[in-house]
N, C-alpha and C positions, 0 to 999 in steps of 0.2 A: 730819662731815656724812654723810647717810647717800646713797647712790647717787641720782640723777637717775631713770634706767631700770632696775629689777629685774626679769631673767625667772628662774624659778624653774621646774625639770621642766617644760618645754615639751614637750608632743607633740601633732605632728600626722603622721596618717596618711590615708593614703589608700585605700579598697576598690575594686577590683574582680573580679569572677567569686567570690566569696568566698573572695578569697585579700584578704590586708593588707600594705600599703606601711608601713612606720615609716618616713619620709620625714625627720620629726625626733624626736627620742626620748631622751627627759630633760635638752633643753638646759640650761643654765644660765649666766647671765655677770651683770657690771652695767656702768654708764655711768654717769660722773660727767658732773656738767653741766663743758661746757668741754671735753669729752676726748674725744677719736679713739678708737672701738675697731674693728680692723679683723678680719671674718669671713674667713678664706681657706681653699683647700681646690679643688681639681678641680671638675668640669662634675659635679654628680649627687650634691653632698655634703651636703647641703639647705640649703644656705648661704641661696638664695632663699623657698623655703619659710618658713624662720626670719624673714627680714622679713616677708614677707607674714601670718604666723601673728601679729606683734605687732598689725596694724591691723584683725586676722580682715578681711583680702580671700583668703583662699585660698577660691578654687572648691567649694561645696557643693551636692550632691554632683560631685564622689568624696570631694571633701576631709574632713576634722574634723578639729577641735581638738579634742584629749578628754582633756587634763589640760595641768594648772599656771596659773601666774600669772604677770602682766606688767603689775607698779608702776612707773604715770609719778606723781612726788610723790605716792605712799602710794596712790594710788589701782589698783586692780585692772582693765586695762580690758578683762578678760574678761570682766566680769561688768557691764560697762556696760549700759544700753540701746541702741538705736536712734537716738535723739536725742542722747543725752551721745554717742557713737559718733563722731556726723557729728561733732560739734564738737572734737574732737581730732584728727579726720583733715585734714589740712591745716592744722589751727589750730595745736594743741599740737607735734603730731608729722607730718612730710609726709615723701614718700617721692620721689626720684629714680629713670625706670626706665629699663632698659639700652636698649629701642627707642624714641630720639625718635619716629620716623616713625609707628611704631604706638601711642606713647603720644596723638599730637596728635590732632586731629580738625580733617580736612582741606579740611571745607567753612565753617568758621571763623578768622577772620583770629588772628593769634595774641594781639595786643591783647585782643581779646574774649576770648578765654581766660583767659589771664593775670586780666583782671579778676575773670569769672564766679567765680573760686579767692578770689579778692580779696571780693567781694561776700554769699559764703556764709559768712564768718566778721565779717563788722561791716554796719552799716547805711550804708556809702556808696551816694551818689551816682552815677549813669552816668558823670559827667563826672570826679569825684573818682577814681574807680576807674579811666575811663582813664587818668590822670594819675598815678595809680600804678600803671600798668602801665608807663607810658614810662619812669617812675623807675626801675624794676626792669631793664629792658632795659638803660636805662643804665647802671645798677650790675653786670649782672653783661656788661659789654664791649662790647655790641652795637651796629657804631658807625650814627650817624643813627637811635635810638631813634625821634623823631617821625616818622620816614616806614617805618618796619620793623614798628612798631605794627597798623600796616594790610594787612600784608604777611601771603599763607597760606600754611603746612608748605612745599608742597612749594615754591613762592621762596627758601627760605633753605638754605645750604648744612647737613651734618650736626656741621659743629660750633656753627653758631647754633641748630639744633633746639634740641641739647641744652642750651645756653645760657637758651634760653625755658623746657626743663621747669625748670633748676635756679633761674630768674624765679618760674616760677610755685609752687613749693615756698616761696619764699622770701617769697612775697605776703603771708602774716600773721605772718612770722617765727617761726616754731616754737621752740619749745627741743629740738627733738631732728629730725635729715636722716638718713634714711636714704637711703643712695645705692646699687642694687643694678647694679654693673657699668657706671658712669656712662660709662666711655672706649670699651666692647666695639668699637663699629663706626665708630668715631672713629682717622684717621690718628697715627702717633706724636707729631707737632708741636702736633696741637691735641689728645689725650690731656696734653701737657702744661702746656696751656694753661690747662683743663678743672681738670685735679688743682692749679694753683695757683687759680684761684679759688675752688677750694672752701674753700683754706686763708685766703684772704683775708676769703672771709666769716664763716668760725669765728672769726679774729682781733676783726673787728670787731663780728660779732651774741655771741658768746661761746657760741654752738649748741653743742649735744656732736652728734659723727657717728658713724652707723654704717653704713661701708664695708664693702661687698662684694666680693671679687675674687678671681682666682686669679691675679693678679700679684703673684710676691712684690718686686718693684723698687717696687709703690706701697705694699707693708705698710711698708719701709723708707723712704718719703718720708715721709708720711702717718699714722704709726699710733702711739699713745702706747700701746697693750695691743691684744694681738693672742690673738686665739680661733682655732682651727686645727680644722677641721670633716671629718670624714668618717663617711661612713655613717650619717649622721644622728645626730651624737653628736660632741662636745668632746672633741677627744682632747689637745689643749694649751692653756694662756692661762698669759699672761707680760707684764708687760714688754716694751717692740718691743728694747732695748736687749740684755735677760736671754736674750729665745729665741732671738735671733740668734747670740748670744754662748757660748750652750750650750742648743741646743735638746735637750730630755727627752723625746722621743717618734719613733720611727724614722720616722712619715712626714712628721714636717716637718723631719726629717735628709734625709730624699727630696724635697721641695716644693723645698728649698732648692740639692741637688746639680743639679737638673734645669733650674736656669733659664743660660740662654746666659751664659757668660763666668763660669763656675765651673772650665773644666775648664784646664787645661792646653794649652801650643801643639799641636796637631795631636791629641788627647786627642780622643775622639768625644764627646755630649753624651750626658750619664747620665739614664737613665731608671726609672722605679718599674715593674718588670714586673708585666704584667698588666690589670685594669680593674675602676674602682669596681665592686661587689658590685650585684647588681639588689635594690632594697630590699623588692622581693617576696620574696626569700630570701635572706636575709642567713645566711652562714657563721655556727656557733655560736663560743660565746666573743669574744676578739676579731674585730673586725670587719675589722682592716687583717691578722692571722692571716697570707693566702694570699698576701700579694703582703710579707710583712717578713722581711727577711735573719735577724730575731733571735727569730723566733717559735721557742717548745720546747711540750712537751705543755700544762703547763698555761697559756698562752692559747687553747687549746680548749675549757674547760671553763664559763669566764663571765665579762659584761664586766665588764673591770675600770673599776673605781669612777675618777673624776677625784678626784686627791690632790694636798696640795701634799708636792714634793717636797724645797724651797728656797721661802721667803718670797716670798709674792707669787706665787706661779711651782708652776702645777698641771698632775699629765701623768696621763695614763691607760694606761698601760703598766706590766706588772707586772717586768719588766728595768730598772728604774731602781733602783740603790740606793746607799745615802748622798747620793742628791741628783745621781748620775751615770749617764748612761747609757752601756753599750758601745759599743767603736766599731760604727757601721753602716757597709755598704761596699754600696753601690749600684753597678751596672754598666752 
């Protein structure tokens, strides 16, 4: 069966002053219908760009898309029009975003919203549409749906917002969720509330999702293939199983040292020195180069190509061989 989602050399940059941002810069992955794949990577790795680029909402200008393609079943929807456009947005493909409060519009009850999402992809009714909006409230936890219906943003606390966007995404059922940092501003208890619902709805709608985050604790709940993003460029996808297991790329040997409860008792908490690249000027060759323990002359020279190094299982680092990478030792 061939992929659900296919992006294919993705790029989008950004100008200004006539200098150029490569924001993202020859992405590539796919999504099978039914499957998890999760984008991770630090604050600034275009992790969100990359969503945004597939539904072309990035900001123009500064923004562009200025090469590749992105087949939902065969179809290109780069080169959609205007109208095919709207009707995959919410319909086919919807997206989750990290701020409920700034996603909502807050002189609108959420019902109404809910619906309006509802109402732009079928010919329902007022009444019909509100009655699937209470459905949806319902379905995804919201308790006393009939009376929360009527209720505006700022009444509900911030793990119901976020409840409402992943309602109103879910109003024409998509075959494809993207969810860009769905938990950010959400407490630990209902981030976990959050990430089992999302898994409950994939069980029951059979949606494929594409998670955003730079939580590697949800790439391991959550993630059937994992894509690992820096500097606007793939620099691993695997398997959540395979790259945990033997990650091929020094910064998701670092993603992974770095998060709490890796280290040892009294052991300080390891860090990846340094800070993502400004993608106004990005270092030559490697991109990750200045901040990896394993960098020698020639990752200065050019990016290296994403390869599979082991089945399944591709890295873009030129220190991988026989399918191994050296030890990396982060401090």
């Amino acid at each position: 069966m061939p992929p659900l989602l296919s992006v294919r050399n993705l790029k989008t940059y950004f100008y200004r002053d006539g200098l150029v941002a490569r924001a993202v810069d020859d992405v590539s992955f796919d999504i099978d219908a039914g499957e998890t794949l999760v984008l991770v990577g630090e604050s600034g790795c275009g992790k969100t760009v990359t969503a945004l680029s597939l539904l072309q909402l990035v900001p123009s200008p500064p923004g562009e898309i200025v090469g590749g393609e992105v087949f939902l079943r065969g179809r290109d929807l780069l080169r959609l029009g205007a109208t095919e456009l709207r009707r995959v947005r919410g319909g086919e493909m919807a997206m989750i975003f990290q701020d409920p409060m700034a996603s909502l519009n807050p002189v609108y009850t959420v019902g109404k919203q809910i619906a309006e999402a509802f109402r732009a992809h079928t010919s329902a009714s007022r009444g019909s549409a509100r009655r699937r909006a209470i459905e949806l409230l319902d379905r995804v936890g919201i308790p006393s749906p009939s009376t929360r219906v009527d209720a505006f943003p700022h009444q509900l606390s911030g793990g119901m917002m976020q409840r409402v966007l992943i309602a109103m995404a879910l109003a024409c059922e998509p075959s494809v969720l993207i969810a860009d940092e769905p938990t950010t501003a959400l407490d630990v208890t209902i981030q976990a509330q959050v990430m089992d619902l999302l898994r409950e709805v994939q069980k029951s709608s059979g949606m494929s999702i594409l998670l955003i985050t730079h939580d590697v604790g949800v790439v391991a709940e959550l993630a059937d293939r994992v894509a690992v993003m820096y500097g606007g460029r793939v620099m691993e996808s695997a398997p959540v199983d395979a790259i945990f297991e033997q990650p091929s790329h020094p910064y998701t040997v670092g993603l992974f040292e770095a998060q709490p409860g890796r280290q040892t008792p009294g052991e300080a908490l390891r860090v990846i020195p340094g800070e993502v690249p400004d993608p106004f000027s990005f270092p030559s060759g490697c991109r990750f180069r200045e901040r990896c323990p394993l960098a020698v002359d020639a990752c200065c020279t050019a990016l290296p190509p994403l390869v599979e190094v082991r089945p399944r299982h591709f890295s873009a680092c030129i220190r991988v061989e026989g399918g191994k990478l050296p030890p990396v030792e982060f401090h």
